[in-house]
LUMTORRO-569406 format. One line per field, with one value per residue (C-alpha): residue number from 1; residue in one letter; z, y, x. Coordinates in steps of 0.2 Angstrom, whole numbers, plus 5000, padded with zeros to 4 digits. Each point is the difference from the previous one (the first is absolute). Layout:
N
romar = (NUM;...)
pamar = (A;...)
Z = (Z;...)
Y = (Y;...)
X = (X;...)
***
This chain:
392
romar = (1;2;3;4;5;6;7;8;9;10;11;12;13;14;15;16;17;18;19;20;21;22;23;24;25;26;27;28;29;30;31;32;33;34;35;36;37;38;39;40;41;42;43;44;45;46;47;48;49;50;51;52;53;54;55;56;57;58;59;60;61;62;63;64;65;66;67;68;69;70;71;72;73;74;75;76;77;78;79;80;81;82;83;84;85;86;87;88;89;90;91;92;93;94;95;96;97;98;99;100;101;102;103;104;105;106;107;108;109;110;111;112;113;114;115;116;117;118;119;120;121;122;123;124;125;126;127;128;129;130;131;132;133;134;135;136;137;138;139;140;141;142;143;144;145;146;147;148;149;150;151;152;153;154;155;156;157;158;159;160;161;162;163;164;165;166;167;168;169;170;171;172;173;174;175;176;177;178;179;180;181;182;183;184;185;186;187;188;189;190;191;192;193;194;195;196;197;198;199;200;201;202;203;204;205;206;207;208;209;210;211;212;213;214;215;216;217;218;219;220;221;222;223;224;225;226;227;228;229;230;231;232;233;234;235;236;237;238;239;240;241;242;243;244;245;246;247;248;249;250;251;252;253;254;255;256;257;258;259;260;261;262;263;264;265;266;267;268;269;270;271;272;273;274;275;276;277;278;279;280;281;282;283;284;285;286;287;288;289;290;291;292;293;294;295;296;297;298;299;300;301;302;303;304;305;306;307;308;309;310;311;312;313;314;315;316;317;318;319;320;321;322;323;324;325;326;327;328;329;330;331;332;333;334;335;336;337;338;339;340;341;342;343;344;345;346;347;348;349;350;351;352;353;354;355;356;357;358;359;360;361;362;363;364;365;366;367;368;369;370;371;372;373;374;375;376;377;378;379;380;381;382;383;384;385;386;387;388;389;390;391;392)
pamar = (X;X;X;X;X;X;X;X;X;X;X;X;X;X;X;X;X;X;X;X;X;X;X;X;X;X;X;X;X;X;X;X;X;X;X;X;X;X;X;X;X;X;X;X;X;X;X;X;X;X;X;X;X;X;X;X;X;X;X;X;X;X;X;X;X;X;X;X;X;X;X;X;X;X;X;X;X;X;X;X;X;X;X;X;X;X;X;X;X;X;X;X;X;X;X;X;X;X;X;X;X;X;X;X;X;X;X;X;X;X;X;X;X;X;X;X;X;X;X;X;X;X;X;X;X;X;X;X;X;X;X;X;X;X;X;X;X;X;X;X;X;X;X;X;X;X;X;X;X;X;X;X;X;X;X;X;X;X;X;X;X;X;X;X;X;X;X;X;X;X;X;X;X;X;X;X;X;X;X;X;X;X;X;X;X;X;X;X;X;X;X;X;X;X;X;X;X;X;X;X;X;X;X;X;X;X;X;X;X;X;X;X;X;X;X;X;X;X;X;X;X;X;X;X;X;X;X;X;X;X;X;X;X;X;X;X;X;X;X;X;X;X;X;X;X;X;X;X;X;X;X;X;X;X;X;X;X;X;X;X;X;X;X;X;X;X;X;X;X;X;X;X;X;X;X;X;X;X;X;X;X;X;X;X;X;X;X;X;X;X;X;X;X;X;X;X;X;X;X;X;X;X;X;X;X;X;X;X;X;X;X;X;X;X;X;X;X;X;X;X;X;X;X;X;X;X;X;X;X;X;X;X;X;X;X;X;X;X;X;X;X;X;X;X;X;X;X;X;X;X;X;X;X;X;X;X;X;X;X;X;X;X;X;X;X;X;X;X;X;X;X;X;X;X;X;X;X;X;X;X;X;X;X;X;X;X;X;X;X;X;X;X)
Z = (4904;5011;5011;5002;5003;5013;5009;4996;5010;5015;5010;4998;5009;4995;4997;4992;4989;4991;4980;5007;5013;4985;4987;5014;5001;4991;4981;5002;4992;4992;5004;4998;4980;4989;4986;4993;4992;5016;5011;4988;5003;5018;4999;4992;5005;5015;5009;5001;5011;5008;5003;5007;5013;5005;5000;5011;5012;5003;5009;5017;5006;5010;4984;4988;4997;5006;4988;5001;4995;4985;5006;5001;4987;5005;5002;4991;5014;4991;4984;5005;4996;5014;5007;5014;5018;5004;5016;4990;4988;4982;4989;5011;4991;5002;5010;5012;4998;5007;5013;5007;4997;5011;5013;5004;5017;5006;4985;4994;4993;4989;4999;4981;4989;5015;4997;5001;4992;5006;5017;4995;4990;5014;5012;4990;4998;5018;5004;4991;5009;4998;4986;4988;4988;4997;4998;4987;4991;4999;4996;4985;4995;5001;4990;4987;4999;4998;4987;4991;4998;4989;4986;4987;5006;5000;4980;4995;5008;4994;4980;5006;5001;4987;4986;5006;5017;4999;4999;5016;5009;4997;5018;5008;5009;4996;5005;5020;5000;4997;5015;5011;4998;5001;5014;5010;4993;4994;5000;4982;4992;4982;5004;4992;4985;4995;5004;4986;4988;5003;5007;4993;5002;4996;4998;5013;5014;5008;5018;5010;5018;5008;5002;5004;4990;4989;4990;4983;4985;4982;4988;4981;4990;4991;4981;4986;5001;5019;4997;4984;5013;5013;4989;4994;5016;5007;4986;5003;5018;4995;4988;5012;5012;4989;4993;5020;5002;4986;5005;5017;4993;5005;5017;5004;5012;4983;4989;5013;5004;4982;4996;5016;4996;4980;5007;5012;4989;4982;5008;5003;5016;4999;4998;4982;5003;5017;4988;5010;4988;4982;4986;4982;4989;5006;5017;4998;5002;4985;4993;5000;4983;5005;5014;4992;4987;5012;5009;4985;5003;5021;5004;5000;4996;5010;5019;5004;5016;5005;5011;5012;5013;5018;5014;5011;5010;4990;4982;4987;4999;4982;5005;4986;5001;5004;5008;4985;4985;5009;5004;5017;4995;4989;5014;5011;5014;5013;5014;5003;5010;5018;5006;5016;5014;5003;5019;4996;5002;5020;4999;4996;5010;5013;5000;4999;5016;5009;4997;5000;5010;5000;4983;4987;4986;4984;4984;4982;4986;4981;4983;4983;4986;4986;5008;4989;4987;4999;5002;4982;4993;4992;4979;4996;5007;4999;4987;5014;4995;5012;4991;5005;4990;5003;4999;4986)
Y = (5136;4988;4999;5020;5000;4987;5010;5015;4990;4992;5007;4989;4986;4984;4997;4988;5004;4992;5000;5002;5012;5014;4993;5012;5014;5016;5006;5010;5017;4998;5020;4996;5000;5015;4990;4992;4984;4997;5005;4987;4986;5000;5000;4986;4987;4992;4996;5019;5001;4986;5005;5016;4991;4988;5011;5012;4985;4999;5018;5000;5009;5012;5006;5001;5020;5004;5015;5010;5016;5008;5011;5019;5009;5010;5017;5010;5015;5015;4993;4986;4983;4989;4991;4985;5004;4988;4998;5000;5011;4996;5008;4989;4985;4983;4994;5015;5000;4981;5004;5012;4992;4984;5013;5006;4997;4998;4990;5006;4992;5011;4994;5006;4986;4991;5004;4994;4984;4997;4999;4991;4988;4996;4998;4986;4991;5001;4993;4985;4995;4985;4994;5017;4989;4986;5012;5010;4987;4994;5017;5000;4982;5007;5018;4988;4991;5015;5006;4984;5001;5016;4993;5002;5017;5005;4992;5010;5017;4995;5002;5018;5004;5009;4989;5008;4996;4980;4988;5012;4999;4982;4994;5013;4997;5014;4995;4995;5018;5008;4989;5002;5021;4999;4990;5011;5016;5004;5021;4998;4993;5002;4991;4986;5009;5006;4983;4992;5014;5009;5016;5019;4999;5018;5014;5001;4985;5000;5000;4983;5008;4987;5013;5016;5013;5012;5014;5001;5011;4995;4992;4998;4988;4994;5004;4990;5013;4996;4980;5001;5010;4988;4984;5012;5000;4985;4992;5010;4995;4984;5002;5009;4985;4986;5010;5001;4983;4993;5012;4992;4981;4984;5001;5016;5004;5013;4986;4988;5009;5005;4982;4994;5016;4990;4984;5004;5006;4989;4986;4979;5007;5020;5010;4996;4981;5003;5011;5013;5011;5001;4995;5002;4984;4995;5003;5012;5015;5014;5012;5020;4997;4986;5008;5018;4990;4989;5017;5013;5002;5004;5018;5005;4982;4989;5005;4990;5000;4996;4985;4997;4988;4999;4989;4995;4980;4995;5001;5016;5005;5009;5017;5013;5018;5012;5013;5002;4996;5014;4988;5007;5018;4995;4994;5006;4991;5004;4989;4993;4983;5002;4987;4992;5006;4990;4997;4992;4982;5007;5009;4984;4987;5013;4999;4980;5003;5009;4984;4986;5004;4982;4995;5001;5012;4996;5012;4997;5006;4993;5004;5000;4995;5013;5008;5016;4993;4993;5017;5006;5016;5007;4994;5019;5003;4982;5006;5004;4988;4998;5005;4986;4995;4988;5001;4987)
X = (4587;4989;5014;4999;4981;5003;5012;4988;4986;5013;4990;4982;4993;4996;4979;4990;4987;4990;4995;4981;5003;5011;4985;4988;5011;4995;5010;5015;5001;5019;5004;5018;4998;4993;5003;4985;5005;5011;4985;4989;5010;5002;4980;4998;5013;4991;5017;5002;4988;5004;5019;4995;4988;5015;5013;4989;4998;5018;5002;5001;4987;5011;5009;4984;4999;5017;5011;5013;4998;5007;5017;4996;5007;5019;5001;5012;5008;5004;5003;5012;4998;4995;5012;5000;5008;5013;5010;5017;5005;4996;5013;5014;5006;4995;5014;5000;4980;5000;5014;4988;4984;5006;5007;4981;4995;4986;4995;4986;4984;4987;4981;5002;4991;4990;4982;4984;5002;5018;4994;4984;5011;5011;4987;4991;5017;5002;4985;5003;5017;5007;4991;5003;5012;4986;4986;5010;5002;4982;4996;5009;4992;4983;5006;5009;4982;4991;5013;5000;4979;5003;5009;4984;4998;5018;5001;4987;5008;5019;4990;4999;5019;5007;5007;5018;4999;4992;5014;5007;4985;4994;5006;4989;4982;4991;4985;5006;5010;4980;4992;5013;5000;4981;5001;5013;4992;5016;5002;5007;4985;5006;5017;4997;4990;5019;5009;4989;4997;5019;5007;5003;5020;5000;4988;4986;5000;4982;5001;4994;5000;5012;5016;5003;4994;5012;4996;5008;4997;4993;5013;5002;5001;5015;5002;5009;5016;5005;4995;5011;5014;4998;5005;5015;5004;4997;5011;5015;4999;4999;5016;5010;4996;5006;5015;5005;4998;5008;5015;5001;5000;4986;5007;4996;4984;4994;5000;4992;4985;4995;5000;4991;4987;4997;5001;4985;4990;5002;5007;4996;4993;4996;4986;4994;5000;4991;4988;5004;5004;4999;5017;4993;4998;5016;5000;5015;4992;4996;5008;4998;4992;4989;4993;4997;4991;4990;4991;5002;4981;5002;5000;5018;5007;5009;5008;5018;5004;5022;5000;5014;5004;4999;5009;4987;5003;5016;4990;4999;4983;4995;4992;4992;5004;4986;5009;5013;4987;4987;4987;4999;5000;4983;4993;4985;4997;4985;5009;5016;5006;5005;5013;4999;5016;5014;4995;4983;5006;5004;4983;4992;5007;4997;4982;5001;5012;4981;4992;5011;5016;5005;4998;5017;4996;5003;5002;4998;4995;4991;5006;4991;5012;5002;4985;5002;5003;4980;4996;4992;5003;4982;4999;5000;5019;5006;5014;5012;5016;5016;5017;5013;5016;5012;5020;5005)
***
């Protein structure tokens, strides 16, 4: 996570100041919390303060105040869905899709996703030429620092978490993610509110103004029938599933990825041991019984969603069903994420190009590992449970 707000603030420079120099400077207000406890300890740990004073330091002056506006929200012609133009057909097939997309000419470059602080972004890299890879990586020295000096604060904010959700959360600094939003004014200023405290993964999902704004209608809640439904149906899924792959033998791809699908979750290295996710007493998992038991008292009982896998990079990656299992269905949202095109790369080393036509570009991107899965759901809907099974 401190490597994410690093590359979150790659764009600061390097600035000494002093502990007399933030010891002068005025409070801050903390308005990226409405939570009152959170707000209260952010007050009064010192190296708050102080953080947010050294972290403001590091901005280059040229990027302090820089946003991108929230995208517009699309406009429905004649009751049609919206749909994005593109230059070859989309209902042709892949192979005939790329045969045709590599045929283009002129290629063409868009300036979709190259706002306001792209171009502010690559003009502070720019500036600093040769020495970009050294500056960098003092940079994220002096964030680790400041990251580093929140360790009291962040202690006191992880006792906040919902019992559920602290042994998953125990890596996270909670207390840099609040400094770093307040110093950046971050448009969602309630984004890390829901990292600590957990999500609505159904029902009504607030708005946090960073994505493009949908309207959908009201939605009702689950009730104990269709829970009760969904683990009927999940568990003949499953069945069929195991049936299949016992039929086919241990060599057979069926069989292969139900076990791979267990093993990642319940086994020496899966999500339970990471403590990830959550395997009963034994670290097997529960059964219907146990689980129906365990949230008899939440409104409509306990929600099983169907995982399945997914090849992505050589490895099966466990996925949980929200379109089957009608989470989706039962879920407003107020906005919805917008994807960047597949010719920003070209966009981007395009604008490096106006301002350093002799440099080498160089393209890459930073990953969070298991980065949803340190997302909480909220304590009220934390009975939703993943349906797996395994072949033997």
């Amino acid at each position: 996570m401190v490597r994410c707000a690093a590359v979150l603030l790659q764009c600061i420079t390097l600035a000494a100041v002093s502990r007399e120099t933030i010891a002068t400077r005025s409070c801050v207000d903390w308005t990226a919390t409405a939570n009152g406890e959170v707000r209260g300890i952010l007050q009064s740990f010192e190296a708050c303060t102080a953080a947010y004073w050294e972290l403001a330091a590091l901005i280059p002056h040229s990027l302090r105040g820089v946003h991108d506006a929230t995208p517009s929200q699309r406009v429905q012609l004649h009751g049609q869905k919206w749909v994005e133009k593109t230059l070859v057909d989309k209902t042709l097939g892949m192979a005939d899709y790329l045969e045709e997309a590599i045929g283009l000419q002129p290629i063409t470059i868009s300036t979709a996703g190259v706002g306001p602080v792209v171009r502010a972004v690559v003009a502070a890299v720019a500036e600093r030429g040769g020495d970009i890879i050294s500056w960098r990586a003092a940079q994220q020295t002096a964030v680790q620092r400041v990251a580093d000096s929140l360790a009291g604060a962040n202690a006191a904010l992880l006792a906040l978490v919902p019992p559920h959700g602290r042994h998953i959360c125990k890596g996270l600094n909670y207390a840099f993610m609040y400094v770093a939003c307040e110093v950046i004014q971050y448009v969602d200023r309630r984004i890390v509110d829901t990292m600590l405290l957990g999500f609505m993964p159904t029902g009504e999902v607030p708005p946090g103004g960073r994505y493009r704004k949908v309207v959908e209608g009201p939605v009702e809640p689950f009730d104990a029938a269709e829970n009760s439904e969904l683990f009927d149906m999940v568990s003949s899924r499953l069945s069929q599933a195991a049936r299949r792959a016992r039929a086919r033998g241990t060599d057979s791809s069926e069989w292969k990825d139900l076990e791979t699908l267990w093993a990642n979750v319940v086994g020496d290295d899966g999500e339970v041991a990471k403590g990830l996710m959550d395997g009963g007493p034994d670290g097997m998992g529960y059964t219907r019984r146990q689980i129906w038991e365990m949230y008899k008292e939440a409104p409509g009982g306990p929600r099983c969603l169907l995982r399945f896998g997914v090849q992505q990079g050589g490895k099966l990656r466990g996925c949980d069903d929200g379109a089957l299992c009608g989470h989706n269905e039962r879920t407003q949202m107020h906005e919805t994420i917008h994807c960047i095109r597949a010719d920003f790369p070209a966009a981007l080393a395009r604008e490096f190009y106006k301002l350093c036509p002799a440099d080498v570009c160089k393209l890459g991107t930073d990953d969070v590992e298991a980065a949803y899965r340190r997302v909480l759901k909220c304590e009220a809907l934390a009975y939703c449970y993943s349906g797996l099974g395994r072949a033997r």
